[in-house]
ChimeraX commands (.cxc) that place a marker at each C-alpha (Angstrom):
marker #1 position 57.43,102.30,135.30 radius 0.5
marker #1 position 59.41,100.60,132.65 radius 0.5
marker #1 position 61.48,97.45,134.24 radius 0.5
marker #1 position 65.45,97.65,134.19 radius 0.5
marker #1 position 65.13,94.04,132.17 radius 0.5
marker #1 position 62.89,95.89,129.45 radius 0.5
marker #1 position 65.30,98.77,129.19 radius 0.5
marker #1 position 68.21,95.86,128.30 radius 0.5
marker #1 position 65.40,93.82,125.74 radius 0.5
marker #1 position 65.06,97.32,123.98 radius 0.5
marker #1 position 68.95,98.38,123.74 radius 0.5
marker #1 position 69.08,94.75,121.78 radius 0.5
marker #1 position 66.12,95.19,119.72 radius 0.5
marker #1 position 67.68,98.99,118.73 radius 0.5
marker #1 position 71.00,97.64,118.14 radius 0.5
marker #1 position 69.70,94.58,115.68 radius 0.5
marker #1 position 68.09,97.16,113.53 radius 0.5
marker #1 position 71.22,98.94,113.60 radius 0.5
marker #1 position 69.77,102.42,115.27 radius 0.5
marker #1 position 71.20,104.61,117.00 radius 0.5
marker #1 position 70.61,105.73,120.31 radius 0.5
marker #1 position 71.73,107.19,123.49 radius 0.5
marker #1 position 71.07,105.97,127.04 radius 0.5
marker #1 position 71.13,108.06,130.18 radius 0.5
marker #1 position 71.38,106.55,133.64 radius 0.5
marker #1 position 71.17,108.84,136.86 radius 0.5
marker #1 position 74.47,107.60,138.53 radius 0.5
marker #1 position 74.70,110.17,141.64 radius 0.5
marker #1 position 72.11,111.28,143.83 radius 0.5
marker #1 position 71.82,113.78,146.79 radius 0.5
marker #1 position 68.98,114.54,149.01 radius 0.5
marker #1 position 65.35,114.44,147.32 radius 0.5
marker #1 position 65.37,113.33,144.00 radius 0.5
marker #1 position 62.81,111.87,141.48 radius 0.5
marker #1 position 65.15,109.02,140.82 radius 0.5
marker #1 position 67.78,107.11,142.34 radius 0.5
marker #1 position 71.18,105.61,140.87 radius 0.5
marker #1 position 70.66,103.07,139.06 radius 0.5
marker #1 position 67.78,104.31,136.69 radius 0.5
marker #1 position 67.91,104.59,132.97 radius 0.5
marker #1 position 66.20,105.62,129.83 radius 0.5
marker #1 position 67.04,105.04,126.60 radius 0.5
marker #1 position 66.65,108.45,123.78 radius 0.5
marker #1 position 66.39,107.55,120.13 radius 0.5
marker #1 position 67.52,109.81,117.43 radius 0.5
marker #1 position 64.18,110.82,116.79 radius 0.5
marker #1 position 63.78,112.35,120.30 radius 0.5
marker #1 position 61.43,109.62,121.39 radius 0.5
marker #1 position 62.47,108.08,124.84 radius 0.5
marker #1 position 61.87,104.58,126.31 radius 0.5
marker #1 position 62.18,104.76,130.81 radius 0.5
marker #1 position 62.15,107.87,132.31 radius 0.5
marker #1 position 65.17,109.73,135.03 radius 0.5
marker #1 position 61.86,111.81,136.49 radius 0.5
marker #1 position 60.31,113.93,134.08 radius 0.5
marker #1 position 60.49,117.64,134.27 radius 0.5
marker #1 position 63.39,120.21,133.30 radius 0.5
marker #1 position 66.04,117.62,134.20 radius 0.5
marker #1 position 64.44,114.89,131.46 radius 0.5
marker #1 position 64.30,117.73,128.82 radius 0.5
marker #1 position 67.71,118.57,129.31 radius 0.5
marker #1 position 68.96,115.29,129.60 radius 0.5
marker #1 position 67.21,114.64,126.14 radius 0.5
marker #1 position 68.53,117.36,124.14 radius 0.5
marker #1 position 71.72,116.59,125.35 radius 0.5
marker #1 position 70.89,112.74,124.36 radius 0.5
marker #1 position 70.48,113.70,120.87 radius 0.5
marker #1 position 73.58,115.78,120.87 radius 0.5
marker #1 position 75.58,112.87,122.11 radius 0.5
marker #1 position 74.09,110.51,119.31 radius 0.5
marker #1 position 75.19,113.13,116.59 radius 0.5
marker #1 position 78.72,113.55,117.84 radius 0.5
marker #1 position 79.40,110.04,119.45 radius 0.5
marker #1 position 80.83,112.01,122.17 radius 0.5
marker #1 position 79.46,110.62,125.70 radius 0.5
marker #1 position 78.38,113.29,128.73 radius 0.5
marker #1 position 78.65,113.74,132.24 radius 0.5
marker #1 position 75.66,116.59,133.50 radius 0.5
marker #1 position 75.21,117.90,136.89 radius 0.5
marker #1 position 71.46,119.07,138.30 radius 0.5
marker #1 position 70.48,120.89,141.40 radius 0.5
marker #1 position 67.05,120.50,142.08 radius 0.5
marker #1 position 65.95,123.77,143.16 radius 0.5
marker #1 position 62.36,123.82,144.75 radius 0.5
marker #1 position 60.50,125.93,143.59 radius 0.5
marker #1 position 61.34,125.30,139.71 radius 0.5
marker #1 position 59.29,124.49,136.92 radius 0.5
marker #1 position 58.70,120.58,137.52 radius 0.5
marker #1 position 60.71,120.33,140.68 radius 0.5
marker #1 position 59.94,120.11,143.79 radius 0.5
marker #1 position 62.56,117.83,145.32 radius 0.5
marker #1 position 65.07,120.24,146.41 radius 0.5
marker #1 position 68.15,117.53,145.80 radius 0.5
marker #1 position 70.87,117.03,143.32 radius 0.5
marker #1 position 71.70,114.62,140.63 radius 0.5
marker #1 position 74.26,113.36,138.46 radius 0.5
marker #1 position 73.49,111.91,134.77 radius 0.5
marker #1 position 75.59,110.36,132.19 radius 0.5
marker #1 position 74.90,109.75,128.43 radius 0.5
marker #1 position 76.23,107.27,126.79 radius 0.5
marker #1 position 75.73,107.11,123.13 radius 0.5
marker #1 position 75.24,103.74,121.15 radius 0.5
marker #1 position 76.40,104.54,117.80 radius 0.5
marker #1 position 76.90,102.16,114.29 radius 0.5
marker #1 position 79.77,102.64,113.05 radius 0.5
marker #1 position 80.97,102.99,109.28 radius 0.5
marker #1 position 80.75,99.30,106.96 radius 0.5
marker #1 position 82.29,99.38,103.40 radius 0.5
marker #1 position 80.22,96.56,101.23 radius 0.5
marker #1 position 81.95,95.32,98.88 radius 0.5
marker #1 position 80.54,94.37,95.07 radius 0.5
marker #1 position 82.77,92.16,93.15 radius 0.5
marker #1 position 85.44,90.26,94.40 radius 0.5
marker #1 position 88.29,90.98,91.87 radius 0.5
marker #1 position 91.64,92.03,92.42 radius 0.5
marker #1 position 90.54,95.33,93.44 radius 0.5
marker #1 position 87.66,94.33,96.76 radius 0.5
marker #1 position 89.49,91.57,97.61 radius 0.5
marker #1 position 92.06,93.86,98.43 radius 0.5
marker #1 position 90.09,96.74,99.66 radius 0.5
marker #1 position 88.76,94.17,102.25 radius 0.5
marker #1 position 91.87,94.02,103.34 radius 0.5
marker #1 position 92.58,97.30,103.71 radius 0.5
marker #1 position 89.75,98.56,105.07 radius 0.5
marker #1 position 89.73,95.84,107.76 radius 0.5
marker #1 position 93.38,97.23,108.62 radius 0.5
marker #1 position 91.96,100.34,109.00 radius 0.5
marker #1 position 89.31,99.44,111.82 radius 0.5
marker #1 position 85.94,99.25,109.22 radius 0.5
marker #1 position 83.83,96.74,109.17 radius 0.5
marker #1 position 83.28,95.02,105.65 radius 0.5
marker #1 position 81.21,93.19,103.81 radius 0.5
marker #1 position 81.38,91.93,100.27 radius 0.5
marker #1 position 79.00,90.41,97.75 radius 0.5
marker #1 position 80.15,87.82,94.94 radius 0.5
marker #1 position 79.16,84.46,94.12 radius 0.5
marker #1 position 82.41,83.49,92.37 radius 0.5
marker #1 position 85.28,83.48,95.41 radius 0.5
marker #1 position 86.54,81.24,98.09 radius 0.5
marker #1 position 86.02,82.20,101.90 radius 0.5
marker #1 position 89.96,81.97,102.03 radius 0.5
marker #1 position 90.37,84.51,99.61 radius 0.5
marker #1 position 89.35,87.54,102.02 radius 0.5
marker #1 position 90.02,88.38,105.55 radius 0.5
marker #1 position 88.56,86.31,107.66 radius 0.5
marker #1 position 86.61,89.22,109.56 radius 0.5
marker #1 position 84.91,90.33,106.48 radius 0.5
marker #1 position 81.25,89.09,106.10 radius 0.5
marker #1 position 80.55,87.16,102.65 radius 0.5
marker #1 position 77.41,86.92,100.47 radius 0.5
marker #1 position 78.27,84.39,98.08 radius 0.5
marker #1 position 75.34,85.01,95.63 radius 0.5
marker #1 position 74.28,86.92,92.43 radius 0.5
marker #1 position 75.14,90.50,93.37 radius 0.5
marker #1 position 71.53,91.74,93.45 radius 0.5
marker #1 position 69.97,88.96,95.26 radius 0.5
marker #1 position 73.21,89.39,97.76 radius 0.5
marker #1 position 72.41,93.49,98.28 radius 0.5
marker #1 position 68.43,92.38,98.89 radius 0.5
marker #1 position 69.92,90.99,101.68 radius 0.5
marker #1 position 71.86,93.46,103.87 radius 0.5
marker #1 position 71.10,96.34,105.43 radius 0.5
marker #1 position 72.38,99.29,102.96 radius 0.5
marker #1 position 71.44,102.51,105.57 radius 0.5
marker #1 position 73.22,105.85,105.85 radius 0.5
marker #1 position 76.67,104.77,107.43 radius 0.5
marker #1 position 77.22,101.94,104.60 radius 0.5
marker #1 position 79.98,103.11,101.87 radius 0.5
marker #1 position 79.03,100.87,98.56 radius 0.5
marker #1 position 82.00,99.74,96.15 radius 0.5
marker #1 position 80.87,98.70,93.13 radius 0.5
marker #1 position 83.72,96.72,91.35 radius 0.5
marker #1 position 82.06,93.53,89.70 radius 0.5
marker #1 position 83.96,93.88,86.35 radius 0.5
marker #1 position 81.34,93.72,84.11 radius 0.5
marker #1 position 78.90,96.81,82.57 radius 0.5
marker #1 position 75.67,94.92,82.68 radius 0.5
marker #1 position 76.43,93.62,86.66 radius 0.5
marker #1 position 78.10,96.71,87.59 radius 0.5
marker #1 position 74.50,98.60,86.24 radius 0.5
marker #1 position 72.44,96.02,87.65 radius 0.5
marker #1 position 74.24,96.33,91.20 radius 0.5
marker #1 position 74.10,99.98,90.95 radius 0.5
marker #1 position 70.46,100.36,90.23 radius 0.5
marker #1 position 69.67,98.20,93.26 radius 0.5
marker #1 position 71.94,99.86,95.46 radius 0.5
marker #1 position 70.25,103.01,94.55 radius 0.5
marker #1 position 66.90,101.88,96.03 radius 0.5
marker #1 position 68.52,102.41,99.12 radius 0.5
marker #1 position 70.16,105.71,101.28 radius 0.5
marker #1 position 73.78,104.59,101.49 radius 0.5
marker #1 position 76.15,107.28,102.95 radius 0.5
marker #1 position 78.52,106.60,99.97 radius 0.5
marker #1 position 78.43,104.86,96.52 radius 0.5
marker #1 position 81.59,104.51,94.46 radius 0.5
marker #1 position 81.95,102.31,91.12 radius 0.5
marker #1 position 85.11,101.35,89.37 radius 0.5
marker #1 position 84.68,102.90,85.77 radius 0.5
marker #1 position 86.14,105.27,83.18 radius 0.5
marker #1 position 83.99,108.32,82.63 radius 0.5
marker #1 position 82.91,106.97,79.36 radius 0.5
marker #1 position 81.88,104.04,81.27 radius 0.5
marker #1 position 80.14,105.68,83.94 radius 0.5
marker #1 position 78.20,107.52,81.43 radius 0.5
marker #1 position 76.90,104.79,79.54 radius 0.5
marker #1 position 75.76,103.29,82.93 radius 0.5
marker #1 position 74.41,106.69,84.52 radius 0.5
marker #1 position 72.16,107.06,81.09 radius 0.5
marker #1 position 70.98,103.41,81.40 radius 0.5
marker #1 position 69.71,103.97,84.74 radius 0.5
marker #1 position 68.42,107.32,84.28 radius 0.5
marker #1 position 65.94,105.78,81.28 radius 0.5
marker #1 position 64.76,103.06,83.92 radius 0.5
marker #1 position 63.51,105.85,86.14 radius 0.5
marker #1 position 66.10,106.23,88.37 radius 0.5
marker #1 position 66.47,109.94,89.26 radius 0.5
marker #1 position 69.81,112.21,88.77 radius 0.5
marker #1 position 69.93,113.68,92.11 radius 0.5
marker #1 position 70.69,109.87,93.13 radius 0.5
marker #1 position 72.80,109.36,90.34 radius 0.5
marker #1 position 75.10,112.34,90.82 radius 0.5
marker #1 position 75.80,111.28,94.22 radius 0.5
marker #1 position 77.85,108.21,92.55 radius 0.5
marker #1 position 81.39,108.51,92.81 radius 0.5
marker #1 position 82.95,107.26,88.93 radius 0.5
marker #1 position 85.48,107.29,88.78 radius 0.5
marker #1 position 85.83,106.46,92.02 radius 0.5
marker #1 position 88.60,107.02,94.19 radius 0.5
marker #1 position 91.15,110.19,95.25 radius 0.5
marker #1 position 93.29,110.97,92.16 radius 0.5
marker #1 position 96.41,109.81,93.16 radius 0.5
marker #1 position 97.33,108.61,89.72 radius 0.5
marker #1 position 96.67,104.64,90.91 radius 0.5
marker #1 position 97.05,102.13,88.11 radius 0.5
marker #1 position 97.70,98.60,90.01 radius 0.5
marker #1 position 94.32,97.18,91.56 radius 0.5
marker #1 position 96.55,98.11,95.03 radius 0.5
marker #1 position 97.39,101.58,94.30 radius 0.5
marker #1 position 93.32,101.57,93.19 radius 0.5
marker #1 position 92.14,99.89,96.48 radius 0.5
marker #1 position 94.19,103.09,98.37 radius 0.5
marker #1 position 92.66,105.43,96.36 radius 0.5
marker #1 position 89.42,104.14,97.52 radius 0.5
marker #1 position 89.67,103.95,101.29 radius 0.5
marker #1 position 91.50,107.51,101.35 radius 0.5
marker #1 position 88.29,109.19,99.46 radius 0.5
marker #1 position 85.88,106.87,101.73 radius 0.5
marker #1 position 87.71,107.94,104.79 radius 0.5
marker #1 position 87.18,111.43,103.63 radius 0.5
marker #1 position 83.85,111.80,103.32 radius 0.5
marker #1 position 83.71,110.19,106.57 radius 0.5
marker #1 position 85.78,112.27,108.71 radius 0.5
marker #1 position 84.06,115.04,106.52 radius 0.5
marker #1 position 81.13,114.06,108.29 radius 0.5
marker link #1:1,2 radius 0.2
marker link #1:2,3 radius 0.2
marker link #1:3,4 radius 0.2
marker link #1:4,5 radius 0.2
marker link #1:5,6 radius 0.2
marker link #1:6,7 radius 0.2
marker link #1:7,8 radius 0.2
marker link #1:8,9 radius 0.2
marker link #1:9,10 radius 0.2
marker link #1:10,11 radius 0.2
marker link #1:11,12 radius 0.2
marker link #1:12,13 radius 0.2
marker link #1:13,14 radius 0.2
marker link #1:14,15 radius 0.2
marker link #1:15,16 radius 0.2
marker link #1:16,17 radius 0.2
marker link #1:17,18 radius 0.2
marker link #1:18,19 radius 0.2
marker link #1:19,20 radius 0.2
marker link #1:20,21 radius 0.2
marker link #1:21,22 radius 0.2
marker link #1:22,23 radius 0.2
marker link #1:23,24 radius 0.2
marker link #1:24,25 radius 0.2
marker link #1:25,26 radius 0.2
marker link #1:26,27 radius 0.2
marker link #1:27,28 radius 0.2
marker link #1:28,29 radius 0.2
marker link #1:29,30 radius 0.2
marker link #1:30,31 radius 0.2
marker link #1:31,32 radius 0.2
marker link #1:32,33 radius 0.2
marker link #1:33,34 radius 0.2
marker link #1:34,35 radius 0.2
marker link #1:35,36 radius 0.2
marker link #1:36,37 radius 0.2
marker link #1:37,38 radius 0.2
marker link #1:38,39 radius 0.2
marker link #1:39,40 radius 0.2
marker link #1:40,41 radius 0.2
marker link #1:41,42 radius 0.2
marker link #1:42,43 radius 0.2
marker link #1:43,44 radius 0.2
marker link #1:44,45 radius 0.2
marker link #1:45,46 radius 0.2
marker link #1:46,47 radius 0.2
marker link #1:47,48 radius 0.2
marker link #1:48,49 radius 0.2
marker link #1:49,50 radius 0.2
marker link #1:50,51 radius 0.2
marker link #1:51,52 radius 0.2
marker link #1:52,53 radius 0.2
marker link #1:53,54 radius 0.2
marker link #1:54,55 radius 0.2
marker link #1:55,56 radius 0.2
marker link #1:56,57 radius 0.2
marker link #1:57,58 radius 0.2
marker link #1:58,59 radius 0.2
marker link #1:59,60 radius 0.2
marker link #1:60,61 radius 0.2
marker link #1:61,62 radius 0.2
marker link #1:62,63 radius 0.2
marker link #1:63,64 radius 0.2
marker link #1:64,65 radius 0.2
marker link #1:65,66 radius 0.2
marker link #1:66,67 radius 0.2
marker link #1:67,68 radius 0.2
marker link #1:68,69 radius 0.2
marker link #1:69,70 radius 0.2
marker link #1:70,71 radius 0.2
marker link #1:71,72 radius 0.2
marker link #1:72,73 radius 0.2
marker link #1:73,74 radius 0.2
marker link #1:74,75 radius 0.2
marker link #1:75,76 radius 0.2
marker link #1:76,77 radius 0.2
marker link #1:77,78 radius 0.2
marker link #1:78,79 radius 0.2
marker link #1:79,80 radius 0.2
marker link #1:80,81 radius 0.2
marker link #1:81,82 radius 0.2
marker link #1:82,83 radius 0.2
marker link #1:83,84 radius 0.2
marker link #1:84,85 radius 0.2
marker link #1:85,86 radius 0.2
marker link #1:86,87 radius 0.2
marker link #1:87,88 radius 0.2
marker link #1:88,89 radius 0.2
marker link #1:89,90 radius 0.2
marker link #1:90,91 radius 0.2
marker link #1:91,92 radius 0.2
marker link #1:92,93 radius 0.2
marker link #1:93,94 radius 0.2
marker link #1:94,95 radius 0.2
marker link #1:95,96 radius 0.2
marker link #1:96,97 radius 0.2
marker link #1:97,98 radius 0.2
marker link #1:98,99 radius 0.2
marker link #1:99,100 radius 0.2
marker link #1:100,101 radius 0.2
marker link #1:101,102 radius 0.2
marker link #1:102,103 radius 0.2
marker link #1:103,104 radius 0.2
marker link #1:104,105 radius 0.2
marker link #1:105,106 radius 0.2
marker link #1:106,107 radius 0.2
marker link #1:107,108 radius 0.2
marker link #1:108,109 radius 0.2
marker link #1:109,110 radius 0.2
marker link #1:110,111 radius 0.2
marker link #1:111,112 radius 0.2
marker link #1:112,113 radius 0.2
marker link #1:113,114 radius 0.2
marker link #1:114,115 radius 0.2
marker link #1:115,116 radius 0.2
marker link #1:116,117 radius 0.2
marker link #1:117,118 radius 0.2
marker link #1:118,119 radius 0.2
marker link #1:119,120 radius 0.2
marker link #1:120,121 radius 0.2
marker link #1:121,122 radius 0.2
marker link #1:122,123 radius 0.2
marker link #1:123,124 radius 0.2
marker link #1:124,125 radius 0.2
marker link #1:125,126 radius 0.2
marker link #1:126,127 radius 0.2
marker link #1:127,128 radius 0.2
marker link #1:128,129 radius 0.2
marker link #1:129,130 radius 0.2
marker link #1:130,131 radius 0.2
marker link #1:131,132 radius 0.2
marker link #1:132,133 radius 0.2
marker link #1:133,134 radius 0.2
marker link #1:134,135 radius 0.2
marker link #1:135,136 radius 0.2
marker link #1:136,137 radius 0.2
marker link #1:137,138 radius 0.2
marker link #1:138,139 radius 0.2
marker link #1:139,140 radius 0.2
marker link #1:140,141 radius 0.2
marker link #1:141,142 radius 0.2
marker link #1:142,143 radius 0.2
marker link #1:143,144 radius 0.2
marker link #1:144,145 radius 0.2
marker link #1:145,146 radius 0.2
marker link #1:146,147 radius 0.2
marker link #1:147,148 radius 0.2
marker link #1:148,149 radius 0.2
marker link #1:149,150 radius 0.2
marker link #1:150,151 radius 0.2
marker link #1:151,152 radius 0.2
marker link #1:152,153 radius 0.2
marker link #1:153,154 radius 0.2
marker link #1:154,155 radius 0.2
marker link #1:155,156 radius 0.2
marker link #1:156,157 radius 0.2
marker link #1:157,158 radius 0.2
marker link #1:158,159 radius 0.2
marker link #1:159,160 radius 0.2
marker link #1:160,161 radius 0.2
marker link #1:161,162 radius 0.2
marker link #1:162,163 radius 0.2
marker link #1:163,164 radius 0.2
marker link #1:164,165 radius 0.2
marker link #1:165,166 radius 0.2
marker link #1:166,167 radius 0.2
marker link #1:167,168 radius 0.2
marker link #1:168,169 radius 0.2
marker link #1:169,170 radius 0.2
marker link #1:170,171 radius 0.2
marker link #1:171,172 radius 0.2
marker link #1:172,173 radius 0.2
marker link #1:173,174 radius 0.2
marker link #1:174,175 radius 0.2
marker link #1:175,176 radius 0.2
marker link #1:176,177 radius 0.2
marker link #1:177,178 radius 0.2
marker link #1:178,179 radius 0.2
marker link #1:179,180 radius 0.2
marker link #1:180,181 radius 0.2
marker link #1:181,182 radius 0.2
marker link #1:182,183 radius 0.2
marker link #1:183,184 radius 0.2
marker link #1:184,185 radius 0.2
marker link #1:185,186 radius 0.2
marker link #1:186,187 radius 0.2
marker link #1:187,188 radius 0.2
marker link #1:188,189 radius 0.2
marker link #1:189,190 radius 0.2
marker link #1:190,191 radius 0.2
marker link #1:191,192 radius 0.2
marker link #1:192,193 radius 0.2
marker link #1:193,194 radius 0.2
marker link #1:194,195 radius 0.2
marker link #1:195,196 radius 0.2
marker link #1:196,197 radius 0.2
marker link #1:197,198 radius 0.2
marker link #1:198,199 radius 0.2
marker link #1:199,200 radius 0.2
marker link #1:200,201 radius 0.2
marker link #1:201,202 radius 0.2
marker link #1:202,203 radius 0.2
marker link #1:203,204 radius 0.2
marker link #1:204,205 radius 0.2
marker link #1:205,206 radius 0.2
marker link #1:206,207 radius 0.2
marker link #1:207,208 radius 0.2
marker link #1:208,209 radius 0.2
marker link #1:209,210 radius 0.2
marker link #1:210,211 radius 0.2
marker link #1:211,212 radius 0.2
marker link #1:212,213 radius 0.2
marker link #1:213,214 radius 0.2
marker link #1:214,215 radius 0.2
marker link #1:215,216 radius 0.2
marker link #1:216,217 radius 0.2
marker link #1:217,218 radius 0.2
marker link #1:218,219 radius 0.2
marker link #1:219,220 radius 0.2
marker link #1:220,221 radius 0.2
marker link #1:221,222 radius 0.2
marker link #1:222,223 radius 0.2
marker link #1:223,224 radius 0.2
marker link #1:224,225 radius 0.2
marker link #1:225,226 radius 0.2
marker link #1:226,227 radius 0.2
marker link #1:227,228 radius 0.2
marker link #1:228,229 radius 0.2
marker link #1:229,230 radius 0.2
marker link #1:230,231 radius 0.2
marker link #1:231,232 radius 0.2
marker link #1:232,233 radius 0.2
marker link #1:233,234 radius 0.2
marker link #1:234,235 radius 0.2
marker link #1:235,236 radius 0.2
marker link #1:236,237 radius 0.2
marker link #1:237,238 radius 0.2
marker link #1:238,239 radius 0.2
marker link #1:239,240 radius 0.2
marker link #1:240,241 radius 0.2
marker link #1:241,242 radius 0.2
marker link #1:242,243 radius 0.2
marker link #1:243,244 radius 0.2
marker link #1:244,245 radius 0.2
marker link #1:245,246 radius 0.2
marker link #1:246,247 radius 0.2
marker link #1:247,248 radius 0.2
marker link #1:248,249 radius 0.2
marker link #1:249,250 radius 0.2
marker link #1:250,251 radius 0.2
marker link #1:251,252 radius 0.2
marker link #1:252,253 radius 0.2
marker link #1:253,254 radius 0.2
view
């Protein structure tokens, strides 16, 4: 029998790798029941589980509704009678469940610190995400003070964060050559969205660049460039709003 303390160590080794995962704790008993309030177990999004509630038609329940929580981020409240005689059961009691899903949520990373991410990070901070930015030339009092900084070359700086399928990727360095060199190491990676500030022509150049260094066009036609809704933006402001309405978009999409 797994230990309640090893059920907490491996909710904190899930959520430092950033996984998600459900966990369902019996919180109502009555009669004869496998388990008794109090016990947990933890579902992954893989279907795997870590504890048990008792096994049986109640467990397998309780785990596909696990993995329905995790996909909606809604949490559940399920209701068992333990009818003897059942496949599994033999206790004759009933028992209450919830699910609570442990979800990541949404980070926009940032690439270049210009006039256009340093004021997406401020935007998108208002707006309840979680950001991160990358670029070696700014001061920490530049951005908000909630968004995490990687003062470094831009591709030694993305070698260094997590880039997974709920990270939306800005690219806005400035430059062609960093803008292709960010973008070809962002692409190594399964980010739910990548965006790059560039003209078409731009874009391109960039997108046949990459292409000849092996990089294949299923991942590059994923890349919003020109990025952003078209809501006519010219100032870097009107640009950054552009950005977080299409980002917001394809998340709510989701």
């Amino acid at each position: 029998m797994v230990e309640l303390r090893d059920l907490y160590l491996k909710m904190g080794e899930l959520l430092k790798a950033n996984e998600d995962f459900a966990v369902v704790t019996v919180v109502r008993t009555e009669g004869s029941t496998p388990r008794k309030p109090g016990a947990k177990m933890i579902v992954r999004r893989d279907g795997s589980i870590y504890g048990t509630i008792g096994g049986g038609p109640v467990e397998r329940t309780a785990v596909e509704e696990a993995l329905k929580a995790i996909s909606d981020g809604k949490p559940r409240l399920l209701s068992f009678r333990l009818e003897e005689g059942e496949e599994g059961m033999v206790c004759g009691g009933n028992m209450d469940v919830f699910i609570e899903p442990v979800v990541s949520s949404f980070k926009v990373l940032i690439v270049g610190g210009g006039h256009i991410g340093k004021t997406l990070a401020k935007m998108a901070s208002l707006a309840g995400l979680s950001t991160l930015m990358v670029e070696p030339r700014i001061a920490r009092d530049e951005i908000p003070a909630e968004t995490f900084l990687i003062a470094k070359d831009y591709v030694e700086g993305l070698s260094q964060l997590p880039i997974d399928g709920k990270t939306c990727v800005v690219i806005a360095t400035g430059s062609h050559e960093t803008d292709e060199e960010a973008l070809g190491k962002v692409l190594e990676f399964e980010p739910f969205y990548v965006g790059m500030v560039a003209s078409k022509r731009k874009a391109s150049i960039i997108f046949k660049r990459l292409a000849e260094r092996g990089i294949p066009e299923e991942k590059l036609s994923k890349v919003k460039a020109p990025i952003g809704l078209d809501i006519g933006a010219e100032t870097p402001e009107e640009i950054a709003v552009s950005i977080l309405a299409q980002i917001i978009s394809e998340i709510r999409k989701r």
